[in-house]
C-alpha positions in Angstrom: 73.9 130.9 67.2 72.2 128.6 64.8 71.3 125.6 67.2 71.0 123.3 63.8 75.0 124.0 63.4 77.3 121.0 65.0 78.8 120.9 67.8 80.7 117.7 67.7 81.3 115.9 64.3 82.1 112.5 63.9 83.8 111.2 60.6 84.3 107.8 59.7 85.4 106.5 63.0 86.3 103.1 63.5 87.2 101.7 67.0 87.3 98.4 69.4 89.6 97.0 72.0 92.8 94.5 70.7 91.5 93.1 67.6 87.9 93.2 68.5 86.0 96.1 66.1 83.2 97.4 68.0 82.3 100.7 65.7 82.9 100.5 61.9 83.1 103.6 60.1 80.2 105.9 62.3 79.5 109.5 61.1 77.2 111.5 63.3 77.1 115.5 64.0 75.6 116.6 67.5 74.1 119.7 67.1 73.4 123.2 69.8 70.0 122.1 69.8 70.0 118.3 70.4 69.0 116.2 73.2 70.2 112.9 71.4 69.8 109.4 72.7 71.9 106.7 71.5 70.4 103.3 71.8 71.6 99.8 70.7 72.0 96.5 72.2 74.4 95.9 74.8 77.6 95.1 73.3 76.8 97.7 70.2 79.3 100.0 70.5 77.4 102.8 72.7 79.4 103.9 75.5 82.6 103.1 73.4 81.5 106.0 71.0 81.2 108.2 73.7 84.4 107.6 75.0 85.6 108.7 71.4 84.0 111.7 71.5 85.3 112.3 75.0 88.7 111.6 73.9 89.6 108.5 76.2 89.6 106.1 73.2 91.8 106.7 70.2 90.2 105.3 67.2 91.6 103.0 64.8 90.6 105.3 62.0 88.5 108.3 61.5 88.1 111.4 63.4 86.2 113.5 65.8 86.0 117.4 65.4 85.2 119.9 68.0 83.2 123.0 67.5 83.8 124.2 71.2 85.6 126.3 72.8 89.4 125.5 73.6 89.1 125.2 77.0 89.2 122.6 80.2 86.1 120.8 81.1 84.2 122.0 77.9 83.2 118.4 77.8 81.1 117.2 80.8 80.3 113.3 81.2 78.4 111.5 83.7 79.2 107.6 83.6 76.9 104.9 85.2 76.6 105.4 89.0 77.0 101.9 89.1 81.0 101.8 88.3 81.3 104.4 91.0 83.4 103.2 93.9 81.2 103.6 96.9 84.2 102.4 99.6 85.7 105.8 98.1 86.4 108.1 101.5 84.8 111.3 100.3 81.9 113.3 101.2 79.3 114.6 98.8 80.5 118.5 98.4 84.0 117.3 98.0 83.0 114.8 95.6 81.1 117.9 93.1 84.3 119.9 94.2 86.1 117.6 91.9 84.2 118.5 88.7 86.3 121.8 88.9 89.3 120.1 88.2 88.6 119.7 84.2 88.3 123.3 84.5 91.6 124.3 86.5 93.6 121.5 86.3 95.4 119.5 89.6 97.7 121.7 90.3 95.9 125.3 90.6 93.9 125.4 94.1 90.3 126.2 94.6 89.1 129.4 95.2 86.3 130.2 97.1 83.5 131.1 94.0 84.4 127.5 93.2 82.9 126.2 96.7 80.3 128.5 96.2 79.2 126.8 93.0 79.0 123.6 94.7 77.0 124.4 96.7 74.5 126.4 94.4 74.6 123.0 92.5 74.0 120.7 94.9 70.8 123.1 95.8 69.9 123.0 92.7 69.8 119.0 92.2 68.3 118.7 95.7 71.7 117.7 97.6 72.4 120.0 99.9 71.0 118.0 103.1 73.4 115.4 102.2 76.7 118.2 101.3 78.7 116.8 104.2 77.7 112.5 104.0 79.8 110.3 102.9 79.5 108.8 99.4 79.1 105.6 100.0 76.0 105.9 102.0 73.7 107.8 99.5 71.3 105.7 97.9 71.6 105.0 94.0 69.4 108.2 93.4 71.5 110.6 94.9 74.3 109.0 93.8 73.3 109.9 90.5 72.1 113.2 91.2 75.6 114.4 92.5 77.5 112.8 90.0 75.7 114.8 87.7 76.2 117.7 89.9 80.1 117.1 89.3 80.1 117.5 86.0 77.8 120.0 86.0 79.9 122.3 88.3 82.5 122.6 85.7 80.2 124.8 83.1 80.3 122.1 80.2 79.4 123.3 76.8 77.9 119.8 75.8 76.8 117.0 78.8 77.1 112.9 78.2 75.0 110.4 80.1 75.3 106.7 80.3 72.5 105.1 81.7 70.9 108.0 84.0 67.8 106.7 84.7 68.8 103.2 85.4 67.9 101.7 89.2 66.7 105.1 90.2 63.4 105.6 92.4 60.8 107.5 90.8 61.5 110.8 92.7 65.2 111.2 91.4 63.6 110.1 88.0 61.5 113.0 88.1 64.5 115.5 89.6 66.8 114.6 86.9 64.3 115.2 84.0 63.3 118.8 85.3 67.4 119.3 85.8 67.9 118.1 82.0 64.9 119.8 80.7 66.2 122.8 82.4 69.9 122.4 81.0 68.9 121.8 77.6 67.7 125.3 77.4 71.7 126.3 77.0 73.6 123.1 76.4 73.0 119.9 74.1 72.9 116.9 75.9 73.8 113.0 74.4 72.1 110.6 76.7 73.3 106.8 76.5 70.3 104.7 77.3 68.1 101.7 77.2 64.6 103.3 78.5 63.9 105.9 76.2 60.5 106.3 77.6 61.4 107.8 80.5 62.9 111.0 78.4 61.3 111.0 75.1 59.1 113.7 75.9 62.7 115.6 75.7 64.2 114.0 72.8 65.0 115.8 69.3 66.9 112.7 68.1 67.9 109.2 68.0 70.7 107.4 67.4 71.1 103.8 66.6 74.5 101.7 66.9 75.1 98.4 66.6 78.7 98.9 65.5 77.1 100.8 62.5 75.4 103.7 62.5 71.8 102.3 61.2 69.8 105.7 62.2 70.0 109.2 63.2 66.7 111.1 63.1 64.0 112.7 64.5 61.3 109.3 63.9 62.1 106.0 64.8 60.7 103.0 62.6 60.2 99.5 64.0 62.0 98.2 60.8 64.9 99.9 62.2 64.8 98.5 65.9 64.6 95.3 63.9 67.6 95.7 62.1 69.7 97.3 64.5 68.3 94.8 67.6 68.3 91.6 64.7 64.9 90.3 66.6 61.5 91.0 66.4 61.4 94.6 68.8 58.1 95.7 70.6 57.4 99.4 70.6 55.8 101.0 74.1 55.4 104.8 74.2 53.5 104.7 77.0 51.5 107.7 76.3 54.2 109.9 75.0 53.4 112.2 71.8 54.9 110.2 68.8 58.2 112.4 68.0 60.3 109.8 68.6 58.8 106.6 67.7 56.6 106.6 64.6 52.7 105.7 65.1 52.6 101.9 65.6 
């Protein structure tokens, strides 16, 4: 399958909370072959796109359109550890057990490949010394890690990130970048974010909201951090190959 052709299309969407607009009239395609970050200032409409696309927002206008497959858990989403309740009594395995339910609903039991799968994931994302500890006392890295691991679990056809990399140690950093290196082989991946240094080695394209849409590429301009920031913006690559920011 061509991975130029869309996966998720997003037509004229306009969307905020009470009377507050927060995206005004936003087109964007996702395609099989992007890793996309979407970056903006806080308060720019971000996350609130990607609850759009995830269906938890209605918007006021507009529409998105799925090229997936019409199945549960098709769409996997991994918020900000942060807004995880940690007082939540639940161990890790049973935690990742949950990312089945998109794909079988409450009401169908597990079976036993779905145990198996969690526990092939939280191998594979470095978990499995911590399968039976309780959420609450894993530390913001593996925290991360397994909520990744629930939402991978499920098989999504497309996986959503909000902040990833945020508060992390450098050793989870560099677990989660082989993961979504890894994953992008099969799946495209949106990642919501303010450090894109830390993945732009992995990045195809960018995407810029501040309520508009101001750019979606594959090379970033400082004109256009300027307009979509409205201050004077500093670009730091750090070393990485210029794909995503121009030369500077």
């Amino acid at each position: 399958m061509d991975k130029h052709s869309p996966v998720i299309e997003v037509r004229g969407v306009t969307a905020g909370y009470d009377r507050e607009v927060v995206l005004e009239a936003v087109d964007l395609e996702i395609h099989r072959g992007d890793f996309l970050a979407v970056i903006g200032p806080n308060g720019g409409g971000k996350t609130t796109l990607v609850k759009v696309i995830l269906g938890l927002l209605k918007p006021w206008s507009g529409e998105v359109i799925y090229h997936l497959e019409r199945r549960r858990g098709k769409l996997g989403y991994v918020p900000q550890f942060s807004t995880f309740d940690r007082n939540f009594p639940m161990r890790v395995s049973e935690m990742v057990l949950m990312g089945k339910l998109g794909e079988r609903g409450f009401f169908r039991p597990y079976r036993p490949e779905d145990r198996t799968d969690v526990v092939r994931m939280l191998a594979r994302l470095e978990l499995s010394e911590v399968a039976a500890t309780p959420v609450g006392e894993l530390s913001g890295g593996q925290l991360q890690r397994a909520l990744i691991a629930r939402a991978l679990v499920g098989a999504p056809e497309i996986l959503f990130l909000d902040e990833p990399t945020a508060s992390i140690d450098a050793q989870s950093r560099a677990t989660l970048q082989d993961v979504l290196t890894e994953l992008h082989r099969s799946i495209p991946i949106v990642v919501v974010t303010h450090d894109v240094t830390s993945i732009a080695p992995m990045l195809t394209r960018v995407a810029c909201i501040n309520r508009r849409l101001f750019y979606h590429g594959a090379q970033l301009s400082q004109e256009t951090m300027e307009e979509v920031y409205g201050c004077p913006v500093e670009l730091v690559a750090h070393g990485v190959p210029h794909r995503v920011l121009e030369s500077h």
